[in-house]
Z-matrix of the N, CA and C atoms (Angstrom, degrees):
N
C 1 1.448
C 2 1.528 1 108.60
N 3 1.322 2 112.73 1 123.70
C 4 1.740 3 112.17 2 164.72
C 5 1.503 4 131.54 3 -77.43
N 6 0.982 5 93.91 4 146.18
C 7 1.941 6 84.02 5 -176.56
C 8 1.779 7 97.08 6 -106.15
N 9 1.320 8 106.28 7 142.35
C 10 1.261 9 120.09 8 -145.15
C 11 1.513 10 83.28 9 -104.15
N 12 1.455 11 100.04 10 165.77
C 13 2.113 12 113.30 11 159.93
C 14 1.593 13 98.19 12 -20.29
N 15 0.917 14 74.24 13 -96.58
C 16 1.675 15 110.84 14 -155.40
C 17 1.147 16 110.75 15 -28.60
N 18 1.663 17 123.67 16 -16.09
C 19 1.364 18 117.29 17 -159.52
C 20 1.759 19 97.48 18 -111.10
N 21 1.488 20 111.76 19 -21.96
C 22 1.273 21 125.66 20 163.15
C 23 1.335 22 114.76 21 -58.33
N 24 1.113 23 104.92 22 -36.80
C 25 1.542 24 119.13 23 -155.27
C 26 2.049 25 101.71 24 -78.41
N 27 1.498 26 104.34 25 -56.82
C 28 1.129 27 110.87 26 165.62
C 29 1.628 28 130.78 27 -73.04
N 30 1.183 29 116.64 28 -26.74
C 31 1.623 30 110.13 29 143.08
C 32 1.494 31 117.77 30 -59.76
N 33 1.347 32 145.76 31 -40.05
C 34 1.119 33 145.23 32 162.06
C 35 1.399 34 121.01 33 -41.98
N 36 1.418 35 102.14 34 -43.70
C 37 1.921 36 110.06 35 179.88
C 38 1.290 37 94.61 36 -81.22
N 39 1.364 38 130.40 37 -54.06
C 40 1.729 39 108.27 38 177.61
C 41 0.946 40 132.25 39 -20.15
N 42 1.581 41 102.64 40 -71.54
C 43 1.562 42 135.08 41 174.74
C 44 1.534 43 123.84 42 -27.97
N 45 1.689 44 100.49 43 -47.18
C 46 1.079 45 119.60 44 -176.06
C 47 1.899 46 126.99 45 -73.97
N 48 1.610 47 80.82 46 -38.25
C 49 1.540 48 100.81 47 165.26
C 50 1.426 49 117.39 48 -55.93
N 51 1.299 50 100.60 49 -57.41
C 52 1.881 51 102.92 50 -169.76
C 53 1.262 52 92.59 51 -84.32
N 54 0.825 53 136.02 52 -25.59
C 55 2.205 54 119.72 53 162.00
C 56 1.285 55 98.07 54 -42.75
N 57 1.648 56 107.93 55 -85.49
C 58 1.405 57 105.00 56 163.35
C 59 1.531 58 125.88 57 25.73
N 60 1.592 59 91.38 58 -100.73
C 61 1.167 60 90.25 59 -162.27
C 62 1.654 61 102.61 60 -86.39
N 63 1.179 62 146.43 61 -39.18
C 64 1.282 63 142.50 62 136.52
C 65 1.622 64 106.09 63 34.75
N 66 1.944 65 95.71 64 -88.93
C 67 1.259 66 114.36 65 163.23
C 68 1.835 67 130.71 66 -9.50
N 69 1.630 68 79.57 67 -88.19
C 70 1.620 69 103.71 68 168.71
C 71 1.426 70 118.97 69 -31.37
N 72 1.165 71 90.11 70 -41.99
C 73 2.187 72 108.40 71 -170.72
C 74 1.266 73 100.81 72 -95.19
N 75 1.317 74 136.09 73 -17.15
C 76 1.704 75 110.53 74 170.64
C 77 1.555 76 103.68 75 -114.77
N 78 1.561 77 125.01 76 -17.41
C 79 0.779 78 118.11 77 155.14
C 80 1.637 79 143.46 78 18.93
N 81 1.512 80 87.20 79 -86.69
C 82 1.577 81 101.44 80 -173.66
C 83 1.633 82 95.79 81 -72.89
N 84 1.309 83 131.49 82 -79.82
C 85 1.419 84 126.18 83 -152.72
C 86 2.043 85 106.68 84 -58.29
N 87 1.081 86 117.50 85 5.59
C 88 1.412 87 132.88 86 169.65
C 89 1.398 88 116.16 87 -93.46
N 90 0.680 89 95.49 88 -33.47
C 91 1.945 90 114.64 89 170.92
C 92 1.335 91 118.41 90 -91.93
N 93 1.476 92 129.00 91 -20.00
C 94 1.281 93 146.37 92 -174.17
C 95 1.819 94 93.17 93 -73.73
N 96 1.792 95 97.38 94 -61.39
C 97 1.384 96 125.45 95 -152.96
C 98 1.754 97 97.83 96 -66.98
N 99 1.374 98 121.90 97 -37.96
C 100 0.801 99 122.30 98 169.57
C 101 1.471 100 133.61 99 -75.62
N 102 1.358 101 111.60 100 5.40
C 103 1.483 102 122.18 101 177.30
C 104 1.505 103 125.92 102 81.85
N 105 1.201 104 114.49 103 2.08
C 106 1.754 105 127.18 104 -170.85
C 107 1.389 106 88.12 105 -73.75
N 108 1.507 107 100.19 106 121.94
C 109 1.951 108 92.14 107 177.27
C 110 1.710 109 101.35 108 -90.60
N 111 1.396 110 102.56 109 -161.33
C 112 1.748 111 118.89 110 -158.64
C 113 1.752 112 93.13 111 -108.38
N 114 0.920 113 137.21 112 -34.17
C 115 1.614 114 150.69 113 161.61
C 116 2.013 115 98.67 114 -9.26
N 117 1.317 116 99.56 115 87.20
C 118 1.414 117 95.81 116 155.44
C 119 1.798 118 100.27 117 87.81
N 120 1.353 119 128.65 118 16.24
C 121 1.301 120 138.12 119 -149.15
C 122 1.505 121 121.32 120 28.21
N 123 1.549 122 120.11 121 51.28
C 124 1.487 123 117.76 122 153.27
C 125 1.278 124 114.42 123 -27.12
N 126 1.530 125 107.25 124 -69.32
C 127 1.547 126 105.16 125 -147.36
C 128 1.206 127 102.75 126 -77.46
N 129 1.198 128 128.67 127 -34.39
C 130 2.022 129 139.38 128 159.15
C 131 1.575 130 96.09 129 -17.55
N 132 1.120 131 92.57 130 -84.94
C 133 1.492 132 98.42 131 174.01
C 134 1.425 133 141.50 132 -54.40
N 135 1.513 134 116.07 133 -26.41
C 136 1.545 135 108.33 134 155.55
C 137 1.353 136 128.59 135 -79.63
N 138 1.357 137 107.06 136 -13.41
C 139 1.697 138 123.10 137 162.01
C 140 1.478 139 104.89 138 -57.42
N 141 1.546 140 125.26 139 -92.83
C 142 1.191 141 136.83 140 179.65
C 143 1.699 142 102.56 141 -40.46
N 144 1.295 143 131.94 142 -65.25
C 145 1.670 144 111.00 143 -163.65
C 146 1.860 145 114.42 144 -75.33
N 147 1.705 146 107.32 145 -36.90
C 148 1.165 147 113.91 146 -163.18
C 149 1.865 148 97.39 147 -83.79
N 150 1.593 149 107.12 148 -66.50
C 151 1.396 150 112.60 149 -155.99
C 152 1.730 151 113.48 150 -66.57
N 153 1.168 152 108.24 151 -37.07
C 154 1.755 153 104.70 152 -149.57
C 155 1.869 154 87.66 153 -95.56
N 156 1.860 155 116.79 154 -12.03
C 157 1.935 156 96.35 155 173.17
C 158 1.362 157 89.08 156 -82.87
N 159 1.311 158 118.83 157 -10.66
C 160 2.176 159 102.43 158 -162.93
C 161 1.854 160 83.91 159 -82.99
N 162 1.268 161 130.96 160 -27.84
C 163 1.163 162 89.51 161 -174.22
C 164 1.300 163 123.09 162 -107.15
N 165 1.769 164 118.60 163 -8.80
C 166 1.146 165 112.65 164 145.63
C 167 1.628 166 123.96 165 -26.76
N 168 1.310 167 111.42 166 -71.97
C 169 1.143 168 121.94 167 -158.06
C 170 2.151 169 111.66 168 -60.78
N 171 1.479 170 109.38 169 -29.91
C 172 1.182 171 124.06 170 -172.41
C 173 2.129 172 83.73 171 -78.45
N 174 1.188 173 107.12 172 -46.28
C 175 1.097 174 116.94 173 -152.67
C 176 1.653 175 113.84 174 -56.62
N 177 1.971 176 104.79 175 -45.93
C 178 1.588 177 124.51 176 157.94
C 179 1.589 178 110.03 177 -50.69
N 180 1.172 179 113.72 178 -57.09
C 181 1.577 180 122.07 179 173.03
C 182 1.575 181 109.64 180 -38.94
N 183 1.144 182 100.93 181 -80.01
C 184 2.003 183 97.60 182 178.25
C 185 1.592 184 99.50 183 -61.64
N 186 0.767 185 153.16 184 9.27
C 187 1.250 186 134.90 185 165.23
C 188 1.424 187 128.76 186 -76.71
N 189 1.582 188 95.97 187 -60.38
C 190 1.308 189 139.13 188 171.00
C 191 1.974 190 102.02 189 -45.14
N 192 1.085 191 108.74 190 -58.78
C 193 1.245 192 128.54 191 -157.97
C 194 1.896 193 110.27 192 -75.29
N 195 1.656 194 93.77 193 -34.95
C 196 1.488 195 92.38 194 164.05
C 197 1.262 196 137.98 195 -100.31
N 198 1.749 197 109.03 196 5.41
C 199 0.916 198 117.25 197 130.29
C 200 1.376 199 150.48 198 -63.26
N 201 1.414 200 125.50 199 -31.02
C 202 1.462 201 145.93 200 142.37
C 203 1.451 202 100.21 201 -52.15
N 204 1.232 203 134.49 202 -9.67
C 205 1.613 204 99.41 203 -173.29
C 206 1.835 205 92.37 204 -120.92
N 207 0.609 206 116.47 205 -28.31
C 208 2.097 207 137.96 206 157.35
C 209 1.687 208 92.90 207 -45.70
N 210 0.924 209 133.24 208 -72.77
C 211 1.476 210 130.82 209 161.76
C 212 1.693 211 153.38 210 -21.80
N 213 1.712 212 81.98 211 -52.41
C 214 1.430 213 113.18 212 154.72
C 215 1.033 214 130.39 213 -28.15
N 216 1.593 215 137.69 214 111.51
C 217 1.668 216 123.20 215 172.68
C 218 1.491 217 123.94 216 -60.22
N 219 0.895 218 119.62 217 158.93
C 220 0.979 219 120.18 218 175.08
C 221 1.567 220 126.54 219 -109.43
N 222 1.158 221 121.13 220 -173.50
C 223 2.083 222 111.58 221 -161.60
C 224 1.783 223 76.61 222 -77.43
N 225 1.137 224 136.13 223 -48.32
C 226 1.808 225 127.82 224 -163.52
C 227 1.409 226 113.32 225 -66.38
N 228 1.797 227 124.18 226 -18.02
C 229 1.180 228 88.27 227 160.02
C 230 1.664 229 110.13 228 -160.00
N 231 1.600 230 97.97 229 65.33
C 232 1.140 231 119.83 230 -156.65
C 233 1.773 232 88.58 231 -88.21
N 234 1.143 233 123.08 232 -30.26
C 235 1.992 234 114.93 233 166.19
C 236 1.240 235 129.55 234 -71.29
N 237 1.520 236 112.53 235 5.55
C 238 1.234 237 138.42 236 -174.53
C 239 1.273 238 112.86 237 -68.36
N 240 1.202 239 143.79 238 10.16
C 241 1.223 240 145.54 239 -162.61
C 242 1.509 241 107.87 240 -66.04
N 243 1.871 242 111.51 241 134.45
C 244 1.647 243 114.65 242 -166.90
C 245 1.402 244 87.57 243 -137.34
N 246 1.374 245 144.10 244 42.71
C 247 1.108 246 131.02 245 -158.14
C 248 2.037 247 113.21 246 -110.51
């Protein structure tokens, strides 16, 4: 079975979402831990530019990807071909 656009596409936006917010939500105590102080909104800003595109972007990636692998045939009915 192939996994089509669309289905990539919307595992990708998932992905991206709960990175998203992921991000947002570990964000701060990751930035704490790492020492970026609050002076002038550093850490505001390494949240929003650094943390929440890294996890978008990780976030589309696993998405995408477990959908392609959710897809995948398997050894039971990998002769199955309906194409």
């Amino acid at each position: 079975m192939k996994v089509g656009c669309w289905a990539l596409l919307a595992g990708a936006l998932l992905g991206a979402i709960i990175g998203g917010i992921l991000g947002a939500a570990v964000g701060d105590p990751l930035a704490a831990a790492l020492g970026i102080s609050n002076f002038e909104g550093e850490r505001g800003f390494f949240i929003a530019f650094v943390l929440i595109p890294l996890f978008l972007i990780v976030g589309a990636i696993l998405g995408s990807w477990l959908v392609r692998r959710r897809q995948r045939p398997t050894l039971s009915n990998q002769g199955d071909d309906q194409t």
